[in-house]
C-alpha positions in Angstrom: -64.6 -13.5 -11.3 -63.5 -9.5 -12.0 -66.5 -7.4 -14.0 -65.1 -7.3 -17.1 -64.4 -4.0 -18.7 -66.7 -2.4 -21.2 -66.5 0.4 -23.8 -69.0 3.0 -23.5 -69.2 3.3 -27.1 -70.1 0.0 -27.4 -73.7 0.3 -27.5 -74.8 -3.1 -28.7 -72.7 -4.7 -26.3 -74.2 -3.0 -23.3 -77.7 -3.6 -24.7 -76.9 -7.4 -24.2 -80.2 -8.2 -22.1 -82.1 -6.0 -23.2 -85.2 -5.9 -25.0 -85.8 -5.7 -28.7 -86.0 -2.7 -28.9 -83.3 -1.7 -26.7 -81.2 -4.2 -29.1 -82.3 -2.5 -32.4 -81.4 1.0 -30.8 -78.3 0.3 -30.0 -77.2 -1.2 -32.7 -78.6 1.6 -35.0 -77.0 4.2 -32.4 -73.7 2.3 -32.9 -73.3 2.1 -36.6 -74.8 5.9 -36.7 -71.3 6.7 -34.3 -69.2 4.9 -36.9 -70.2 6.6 -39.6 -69.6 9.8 -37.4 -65.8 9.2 -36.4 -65.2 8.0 -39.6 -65.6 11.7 -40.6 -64.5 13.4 -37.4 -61.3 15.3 -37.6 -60.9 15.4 -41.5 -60.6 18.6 -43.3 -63.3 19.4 -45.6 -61.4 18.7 -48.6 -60.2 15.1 -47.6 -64.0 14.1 -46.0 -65.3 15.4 -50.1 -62.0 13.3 -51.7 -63.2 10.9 -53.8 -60.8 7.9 -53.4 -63.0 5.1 -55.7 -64.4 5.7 -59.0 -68.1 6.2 -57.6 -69.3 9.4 -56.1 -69.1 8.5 -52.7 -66.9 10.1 -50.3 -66.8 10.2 -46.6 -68.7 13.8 -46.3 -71.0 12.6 -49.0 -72.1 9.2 -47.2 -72.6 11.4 -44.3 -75.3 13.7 -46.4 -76.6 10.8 -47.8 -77.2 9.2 -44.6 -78.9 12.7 -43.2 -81.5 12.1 -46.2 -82.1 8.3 -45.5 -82.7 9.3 -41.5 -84.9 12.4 -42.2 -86.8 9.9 -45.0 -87.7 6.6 -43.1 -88.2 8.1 -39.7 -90.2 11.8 -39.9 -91.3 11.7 -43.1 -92.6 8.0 -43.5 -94.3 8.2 -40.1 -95.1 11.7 -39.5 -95.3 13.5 -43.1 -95.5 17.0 -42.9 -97.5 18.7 -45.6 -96.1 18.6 -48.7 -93.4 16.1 -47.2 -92.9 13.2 -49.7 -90.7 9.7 -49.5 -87.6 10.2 -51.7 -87.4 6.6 -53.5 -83.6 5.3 -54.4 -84.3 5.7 -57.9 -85.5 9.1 -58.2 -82.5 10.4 -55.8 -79.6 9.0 -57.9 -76.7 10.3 -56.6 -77.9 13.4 -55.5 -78.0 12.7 -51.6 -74.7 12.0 -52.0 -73.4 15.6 -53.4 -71.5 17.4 -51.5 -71.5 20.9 -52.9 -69.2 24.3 -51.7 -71.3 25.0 -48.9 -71.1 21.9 -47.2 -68.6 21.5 -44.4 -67.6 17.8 -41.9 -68.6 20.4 -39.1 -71.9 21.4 -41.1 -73.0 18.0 -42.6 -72.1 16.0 -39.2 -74.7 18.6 -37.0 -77.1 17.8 -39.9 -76.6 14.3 -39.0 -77.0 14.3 -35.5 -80.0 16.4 -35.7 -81.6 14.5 -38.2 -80.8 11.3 -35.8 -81.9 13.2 -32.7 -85.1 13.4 -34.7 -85.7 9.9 -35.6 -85.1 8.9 -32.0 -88.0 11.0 -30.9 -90.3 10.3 -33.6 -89.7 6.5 -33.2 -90.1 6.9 -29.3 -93.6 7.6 -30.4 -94.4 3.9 -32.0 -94.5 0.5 -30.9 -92.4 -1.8 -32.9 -95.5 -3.1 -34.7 -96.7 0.3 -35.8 -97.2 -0.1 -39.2 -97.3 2.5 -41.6 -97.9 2.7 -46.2 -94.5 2.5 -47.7 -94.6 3.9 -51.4 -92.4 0.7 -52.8 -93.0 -2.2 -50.6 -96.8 -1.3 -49.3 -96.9 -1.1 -45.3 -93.8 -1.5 -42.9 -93.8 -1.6 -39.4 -91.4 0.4 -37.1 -89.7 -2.8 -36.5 -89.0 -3.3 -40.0 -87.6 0.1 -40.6 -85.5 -0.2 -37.7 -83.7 -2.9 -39.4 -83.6 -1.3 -42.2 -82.0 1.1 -40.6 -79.3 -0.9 -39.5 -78.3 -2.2 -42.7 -78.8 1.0 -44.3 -76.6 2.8 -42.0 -74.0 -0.3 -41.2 -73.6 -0.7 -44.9 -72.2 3.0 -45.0 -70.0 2.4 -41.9 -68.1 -0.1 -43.6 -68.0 2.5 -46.8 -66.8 4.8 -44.4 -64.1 2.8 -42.9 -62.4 1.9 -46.1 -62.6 5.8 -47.2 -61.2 6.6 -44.1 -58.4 4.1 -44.3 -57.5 5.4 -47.4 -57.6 8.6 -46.2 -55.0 8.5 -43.3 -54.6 4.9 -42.5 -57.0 5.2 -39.8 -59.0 1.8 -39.1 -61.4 0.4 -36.7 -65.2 1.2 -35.4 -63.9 3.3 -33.2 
């Protein structure tokens, strides 16, 4: 029987036998890469449209996103001083703004740094390193990472419908 083909891009798929972690990952890592060529290759102006009566657009889900990473990964486990978690509630819509200043090439390095960084601080934890959460009381890194996926999946599919609205453009990839 021929190897069958696989996409690259397709993290999750290549993670097949892997371990749990290796699983959560690359399922975070792919949803993350939605959400980022979802944006890719808009101008500014289309990726801050707003195309539904809420305030989210495409560069906003991105900022918002930046936020959620920087939050649950660096601040929850590592808190710098005078670093403090940014509950739903007291954030409104605010982490989803987009302002003048922010650009797709801008908000998408944000992004990728603020991923980079949550790799490297998880890298750091077992799965069952558990840490105080200010609204549910202790989470392990396993938790969060699931989290994470539904966080950041949940925003993919925000982002797909956005950018089908945008140009036609659909599919995770």
């Amino acid at each position: 029987m021929a190897e069958m083909a696989i996409d690259p891009t397709l993290a999750p798929v290549l993670a097949r036998t892997g371990d749990e972690r290796a699983v959560l990952e690359a399922f975070l890592d792919f949803h993350r890469s939605v959400v980022l060529r979802k944006v890719r290759g808009l101008s500014d102006t289309d990726a801050s449209r707003r195309l539904v009566p809420s305030a989210t657009t495409l560069a906003g889900l991105v900022k918002h996103l930046t936020m959620v990473e920087h939050n649950w990964f660096p601040v929850l486990l590592e808190p710098g001083p005078g670093e403090v978690f940014r509950t739903g509630e007291a954030d409104g819509d605010a982490s989803f703004t987009v302002t003048a200043e922010d650009t797709v090439d801008g908000l998408v390095a944000d992004y990728e740094r603020a991923c980079a960084r949550s790799r490297e601080v998880a890298r750091r934890y077992d799965l069952d390193h558990v840490v105080p959460q200010p609204q549910l009381g202790e989470v392990s890194l396993r938790w969060i990472l699931v989290h994470m996926i539904e966080e950041t999946a949940r925003h993919a599919g925000h982002a797909d419908i956005l950018r089908e609205l945008t140009d036609g453009s659909t599919g995770a990839i």
